[in-house]
N, C-alpha and C positions, 0 to 999 in steps of 0.2 A: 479137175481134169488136168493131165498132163499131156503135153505137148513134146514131138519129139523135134530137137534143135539138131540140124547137120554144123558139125564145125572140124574144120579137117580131116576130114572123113570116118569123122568118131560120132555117137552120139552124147547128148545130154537132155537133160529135161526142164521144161521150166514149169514152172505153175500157171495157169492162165484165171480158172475161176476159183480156185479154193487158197488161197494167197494164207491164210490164217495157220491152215495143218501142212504145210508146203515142208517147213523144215522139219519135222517130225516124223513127215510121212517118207520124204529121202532117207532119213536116220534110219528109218526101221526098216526101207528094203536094201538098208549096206552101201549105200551111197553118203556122197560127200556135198552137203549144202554152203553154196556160195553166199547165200547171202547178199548180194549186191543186184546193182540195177532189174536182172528176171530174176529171181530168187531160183535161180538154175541149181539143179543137182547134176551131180557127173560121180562117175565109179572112182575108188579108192584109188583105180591103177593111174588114173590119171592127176594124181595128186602128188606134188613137188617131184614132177618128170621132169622139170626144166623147160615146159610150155605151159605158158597162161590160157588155161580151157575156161575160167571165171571171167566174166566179161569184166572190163577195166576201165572203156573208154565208151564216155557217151558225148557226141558232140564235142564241144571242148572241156570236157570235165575228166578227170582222169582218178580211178581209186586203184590201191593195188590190188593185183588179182589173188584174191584171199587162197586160192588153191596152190599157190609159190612164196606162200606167209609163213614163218619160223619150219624153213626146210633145211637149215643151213648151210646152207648154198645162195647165193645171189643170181643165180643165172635163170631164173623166170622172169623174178622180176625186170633184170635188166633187159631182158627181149621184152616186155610188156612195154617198156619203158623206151625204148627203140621206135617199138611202132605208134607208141604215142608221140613220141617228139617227132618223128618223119609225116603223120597226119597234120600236127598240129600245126606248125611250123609256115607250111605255105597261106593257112586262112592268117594268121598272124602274122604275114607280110616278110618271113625272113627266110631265109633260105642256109643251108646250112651242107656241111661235109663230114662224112665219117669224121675229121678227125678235131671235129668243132666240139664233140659232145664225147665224152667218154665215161665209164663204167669206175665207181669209186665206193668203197668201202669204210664206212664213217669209225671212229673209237667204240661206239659205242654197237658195234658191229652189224648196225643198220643199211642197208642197199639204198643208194641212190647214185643219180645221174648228176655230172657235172650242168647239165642244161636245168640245174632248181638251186646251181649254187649264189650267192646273194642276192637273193629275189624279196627278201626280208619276209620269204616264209619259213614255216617249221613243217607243214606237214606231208611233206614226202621227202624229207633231207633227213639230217643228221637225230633230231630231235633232241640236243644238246644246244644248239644255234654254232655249231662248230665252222659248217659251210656258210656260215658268215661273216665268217675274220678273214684278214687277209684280201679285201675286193680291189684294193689297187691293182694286185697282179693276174686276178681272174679275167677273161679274154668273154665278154656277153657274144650272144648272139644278136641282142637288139643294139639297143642306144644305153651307155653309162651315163647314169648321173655322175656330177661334175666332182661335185663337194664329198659325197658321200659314197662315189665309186660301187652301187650297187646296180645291179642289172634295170636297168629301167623298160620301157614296155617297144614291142616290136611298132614297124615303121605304122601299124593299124593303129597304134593309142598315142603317134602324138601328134600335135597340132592339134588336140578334139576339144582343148577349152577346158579336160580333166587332167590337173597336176598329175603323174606318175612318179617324179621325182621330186622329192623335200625341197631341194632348191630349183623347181622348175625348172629343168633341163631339157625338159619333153617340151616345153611348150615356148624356148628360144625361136626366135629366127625365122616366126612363123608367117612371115609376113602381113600381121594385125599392128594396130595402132596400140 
């Protein structure tokens, strides 16, 4: 059974009971299977228009919207990536300004946001580890560890007793014994 999803005044579809023949059955009526959190299908036209119609964002967990995946262009992604760091942002305690986070294009000609530059991840950066050189002059949005000048965790993860920084930077001044 499919299900009709309104999402900006377009439709798409998700699977609801038949989760098994979902991608198959999008393929064969000319549609474009997302594959991610609803295994939503959406039509052709709506695939690398420069709007994220794949869902991206659950909660705090974020995948790119596979519908703005090798279009090359970066500009899906980067609006996908907009509205997850503008959601994300206030549950993790920080707050930010257009000109805190900006749009950057790796060597390896991958799309990402300066807001995942030295976080000592790989998988929505550069996949090179290239946005991870250089963190002395990177400006976090959270707390910098000290030693190691990489983005350490917004004002939610420190003082909680869980190191976020190599040399416990998160967890200074906490006032504990």
């Amino acid at each position: 059974m499919y299900t009709a999803i309104t999402h900006d005044s377009t439709e798409a579809s998700a699977c609801v009971d038949d989760e098994a023949n979902c991608e198959e059955h999008c393929k064969s009526t000319g549609g474009f299977y997302c594959g991610t959190f609803n295994s939503e299908c959406i039509g052709l036209d709506r695939v690398c228009d420069g709007i994220p119609d794949c869902t991206f964002m659950f909660h705090v967990d974020y995948s790119r919207p596979q519908d703005e995946m090798d279009c090359g262009t970066c500009t899906g992604q980067w609006e996908s990536m907009r509205t997850y760091i503008a959601a994300v942002l206030p549950i993790m305690g920080a707050q930010n300004t257009e000109e805190d986070v900006y749009d950057h294009v790796c060597s390896t000609g991958a799309c990402t946001s300066s807001f995942f530059f030295c976080d000592d991840g790989n998988q929505f950066e550069c996949g090179n580890w290239e946005d991870e050189q250089d963190c002395e002059a990177v400006q976090c949005l959270g707390l910098k560890c000290e030693e190691t000048h990489k983005c350490g965790p917004f004002s939610a993860g420190t003082c909680d007793g869980i190191p976020n920084c190599l040399d416990l930077t998160d967890e200074k001044d906490c006032g504990r014994c």
